[in-house]
N, C-alpha and C positions, 0 to 999 in steps of 0.2 A: 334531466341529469343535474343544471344548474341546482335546482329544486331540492333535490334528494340530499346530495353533496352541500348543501349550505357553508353547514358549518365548518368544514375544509377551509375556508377562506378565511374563519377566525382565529385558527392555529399560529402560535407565535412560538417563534424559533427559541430552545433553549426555556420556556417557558411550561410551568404545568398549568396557565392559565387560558383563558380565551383572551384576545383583543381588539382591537377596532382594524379592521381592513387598513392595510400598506399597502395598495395597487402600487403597478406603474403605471400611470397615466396616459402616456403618450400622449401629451396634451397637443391638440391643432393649435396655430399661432399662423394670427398675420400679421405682417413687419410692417415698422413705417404705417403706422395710424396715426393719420393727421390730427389734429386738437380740433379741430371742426366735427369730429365725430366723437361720440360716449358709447363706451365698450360696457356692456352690464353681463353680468354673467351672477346670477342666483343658486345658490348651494344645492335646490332641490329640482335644479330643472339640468335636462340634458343638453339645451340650447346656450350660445353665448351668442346675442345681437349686439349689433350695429347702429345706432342711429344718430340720424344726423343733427346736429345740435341747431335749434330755436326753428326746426323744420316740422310742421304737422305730418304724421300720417293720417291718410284717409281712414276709416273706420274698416274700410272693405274694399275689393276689387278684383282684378285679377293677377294671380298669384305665382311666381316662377319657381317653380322646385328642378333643381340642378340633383341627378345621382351617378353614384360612381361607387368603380371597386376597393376593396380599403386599400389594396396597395399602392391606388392612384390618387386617394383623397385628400394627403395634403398638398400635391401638385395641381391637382383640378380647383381648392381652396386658392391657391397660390393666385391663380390666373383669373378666376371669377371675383373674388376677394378687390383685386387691384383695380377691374373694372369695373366694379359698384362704386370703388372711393371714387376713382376719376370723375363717375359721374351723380355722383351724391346722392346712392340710392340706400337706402337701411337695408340692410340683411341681417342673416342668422346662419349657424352653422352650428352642427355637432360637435361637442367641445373636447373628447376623445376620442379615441381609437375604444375602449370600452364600450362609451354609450354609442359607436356606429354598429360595432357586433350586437347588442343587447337590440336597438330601435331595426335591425334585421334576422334577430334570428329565429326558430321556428314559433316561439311563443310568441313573439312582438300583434302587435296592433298591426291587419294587413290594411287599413286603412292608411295608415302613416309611414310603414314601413316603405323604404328606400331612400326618403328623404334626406340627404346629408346637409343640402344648403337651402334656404327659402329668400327668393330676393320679394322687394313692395315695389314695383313699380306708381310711380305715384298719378299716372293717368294711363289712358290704351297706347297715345302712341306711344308713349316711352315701352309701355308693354312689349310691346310689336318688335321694336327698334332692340329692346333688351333680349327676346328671343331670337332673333339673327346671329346680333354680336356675341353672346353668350355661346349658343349650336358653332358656331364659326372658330371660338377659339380653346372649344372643348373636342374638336373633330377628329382628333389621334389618340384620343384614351378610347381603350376597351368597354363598351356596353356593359351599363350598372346596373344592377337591381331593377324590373319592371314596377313603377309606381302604380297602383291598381286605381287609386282616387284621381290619377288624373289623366290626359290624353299626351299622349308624345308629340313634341315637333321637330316634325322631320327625321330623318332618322339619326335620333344624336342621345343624347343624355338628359335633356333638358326637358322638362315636362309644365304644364300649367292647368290650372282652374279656376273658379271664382270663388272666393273666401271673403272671411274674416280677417281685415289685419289687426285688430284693434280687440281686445278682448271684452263680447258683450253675451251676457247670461240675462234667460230670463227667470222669472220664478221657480223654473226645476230645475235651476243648472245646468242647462242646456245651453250651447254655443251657438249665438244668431247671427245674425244679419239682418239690414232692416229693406222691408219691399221698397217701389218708387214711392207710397205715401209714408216711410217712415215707422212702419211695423213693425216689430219683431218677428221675424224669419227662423225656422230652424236651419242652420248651418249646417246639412247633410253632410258628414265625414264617413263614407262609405267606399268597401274596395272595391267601388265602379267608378266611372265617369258618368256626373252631372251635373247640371247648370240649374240656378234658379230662371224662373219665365222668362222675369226682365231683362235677361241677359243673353236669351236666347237668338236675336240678332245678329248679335254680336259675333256670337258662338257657330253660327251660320258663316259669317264671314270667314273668320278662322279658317273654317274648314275649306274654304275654297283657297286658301294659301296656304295653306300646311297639308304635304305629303309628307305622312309620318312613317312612312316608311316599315310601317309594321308588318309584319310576314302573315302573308293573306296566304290561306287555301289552296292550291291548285288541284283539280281535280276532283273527286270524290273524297268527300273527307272523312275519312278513319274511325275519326268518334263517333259521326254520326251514326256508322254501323251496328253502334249500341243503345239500349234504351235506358241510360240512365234510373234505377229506382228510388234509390235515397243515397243522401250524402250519410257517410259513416263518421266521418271527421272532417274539421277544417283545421287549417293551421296556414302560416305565412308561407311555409315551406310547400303546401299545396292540399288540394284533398285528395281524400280514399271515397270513391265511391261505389257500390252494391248495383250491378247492371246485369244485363239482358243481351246476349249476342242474337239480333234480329234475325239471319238465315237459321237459327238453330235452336235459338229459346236457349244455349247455354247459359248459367249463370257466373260471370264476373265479378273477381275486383278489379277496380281501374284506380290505380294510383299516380298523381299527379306530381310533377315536380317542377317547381320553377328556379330558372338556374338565377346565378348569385343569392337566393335569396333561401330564409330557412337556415342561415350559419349555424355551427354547432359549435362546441367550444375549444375548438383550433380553427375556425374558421371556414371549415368545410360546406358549401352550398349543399341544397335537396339533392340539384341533379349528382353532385357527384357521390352522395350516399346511396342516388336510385339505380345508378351507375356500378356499383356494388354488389346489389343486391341483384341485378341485371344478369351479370356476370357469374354470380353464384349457382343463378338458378340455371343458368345453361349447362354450367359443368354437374349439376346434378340431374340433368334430365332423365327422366324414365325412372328416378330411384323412388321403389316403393316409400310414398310419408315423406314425398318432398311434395309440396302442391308445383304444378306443371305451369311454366311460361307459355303465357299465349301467342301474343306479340310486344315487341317495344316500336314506337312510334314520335315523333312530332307532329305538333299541332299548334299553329301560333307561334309562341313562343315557348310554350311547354312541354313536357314530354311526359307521356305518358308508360306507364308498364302494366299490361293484362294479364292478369295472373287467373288459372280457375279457382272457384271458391269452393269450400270445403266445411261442409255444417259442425258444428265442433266448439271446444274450448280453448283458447290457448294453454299453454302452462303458466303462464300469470294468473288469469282468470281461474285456472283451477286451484292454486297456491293459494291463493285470496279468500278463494268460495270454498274451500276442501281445509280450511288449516286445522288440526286437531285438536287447537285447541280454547277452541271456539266454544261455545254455550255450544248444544245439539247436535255438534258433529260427530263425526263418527271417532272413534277409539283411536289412541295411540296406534296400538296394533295394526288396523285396519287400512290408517293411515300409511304405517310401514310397508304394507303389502301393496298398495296402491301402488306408492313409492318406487319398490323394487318392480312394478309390472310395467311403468312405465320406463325405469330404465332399460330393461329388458332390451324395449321394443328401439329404444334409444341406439342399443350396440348391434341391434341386428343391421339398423339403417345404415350405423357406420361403417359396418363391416359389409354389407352391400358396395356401398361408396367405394371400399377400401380392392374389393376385387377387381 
């Protein structure tokens, strides 16, 4: 939508001109930064850090991403913010309300996406010690966005992995890291969780301290009742996948939704657009040229909606591939007729619905 509608945003009031974007900002702010820290914030980036003055960062390490929901972000800011100064750690945060919607919404980067704060722990234990205190004083805001690149601790908001603190590229531009001898590493930023070798130790340990509290399976699980064939789409907001109902060789779509995450432009998450569409299709059940709900489900932290599939065009895809006035296509006229056979079929449905 943002896409389409571009130019929307460069409409100025009382003007027959175009102009340069007036947001309102809703700029993040934290109070009381001591002079021991240097506040940088760069015109083309969505981050504004933190660092502490005449203090190195490591190159790399292991890395704390705090996420939340927007209504709780500059409260959650508030309280993580004060405990990094206290204890002189560099951080970063998203520097509006804008770029929090924009770094979550259905087009974003699902690697990146959810991140609102990054703290540098500058050794493990401070790591360690900073994921307590952090999980501890974020423990009454409501569940943010699920970070896909990194592993949860504990069940809180707080997430971490191994990175890059320091910006290093090698010959193709690509974000490293360097092995134990000093290599250049590629800096896998993917929407999964994983550790380079050397760290894998480490990462073992962790896991024997950290109940993440994530929502495990019970019982026979749902999905697997399908045999996934291909992903149809991805997006932040979740994928459509083309499946197999196993007792029956039906053929599915399974569309995925991840809640907070996938915003649209009031701020609306997947789930509650999948939640929409959930709703619709029950009140339309049985009507001829509505495709049928199978089931809705959770799984993890997702939810899914099974819908049956239907070999066919959309009406976009027809609109697109049929337009009349294309090199080779068919005739105005032809077109018209189409036009009218498909409305047709349009008012029988809704008068169907309507009875």
């Amino acid at each position: 939508m943002e896409g389409n509608m571009l130019y929307h945003q460069y409409l100025k009031p009382k003007s027959e001109y175009f102009g340069k974007q007036k947001m309102i900002a809703n700029i993040y702010e934290v109070n009381d930064i001591p002079d021991t820290y240097a506040v940088i914030l760069e015109s083309d980036s969505v981050w504004k850090h933190y660092h502490v003055k005449d203090e190195s960062l490591p190159e790399q390490g292991w890395k704390i991403h705090v996420t939340s929901l927007l209504e709780d972000s500059q409260s959650v800011l508030d309280k993580v913010a004060r405990l990094c100064i206290d204890k002189k750690i560099d951080f970063k945060h998203l520097k509006d309300r804008h770029s929090f919607i924009k770094m979550n919404s259905k087009t974003a980067n699902r690697a990146s996406s959810g991140k609102f704060m990054t703290i540098y722990p500058t050794n493990n234990e401070v790591f360690v010690e900073l994921l307590e205190m952090i999980s501890s004083i974020t423990r009454n805001f409501k569940k943010g966005p699920y970070i896909l690149s990194d592993k949860r601790w504990k069940d809180s908001n707080v997430f971490y992995r191994y990175g890059g603190f320091i910006l290093i590229v090698n010959e193709h531009g690509e974000y490293c890291i360097r092995d134990q001898e000093g290599n250049l590493i590629k800096d896998h930023r993917t929407p999964f969780y994983q550790v380079p070798d050397f760290v894998k130790d480490f990462d073992d340990y962790l896991n024997t301290i950290n109940k993440s509290g994530d929502l495990e399976v019970k019982g026979e699980s749902k999905l697997e009742q399908y045999q996934i064939e291909t992903a149809l789409s991805y997006s932040n907001a979740g994928g459509v996948y083309l499946a197999t109902r196993k007792k029956d060789n039906l053929k599915v779509i399974i569309k995925e939704a991840r809640p907070n995450a996938g915003l649209d432009g009031v701020a609306k998450d997947a789930l509650a657009r999948q939640k929409i569409e959930y709703d619709a299709l029950k009140k339309l059940k049985n009507v001829p040229g509505v495709v049928n709900l199978i089931e809705y489900f959770q799984e993890w932290e997702h939810y899914f909606l099974v819908e049956e599939f239907i070999e066919g065009r959309d009406l976009r895809q027809w609109i697109a591939q049929d337009f009349p006035f294309y090199r080779g296509s068919d005739s105005i006229s032809d077109h018209a007729k189409n036009v009218k056979k498909i409305l047709l079929q349009l008012f029988v449905l809704l008068s169907f619905r309507a009875q």
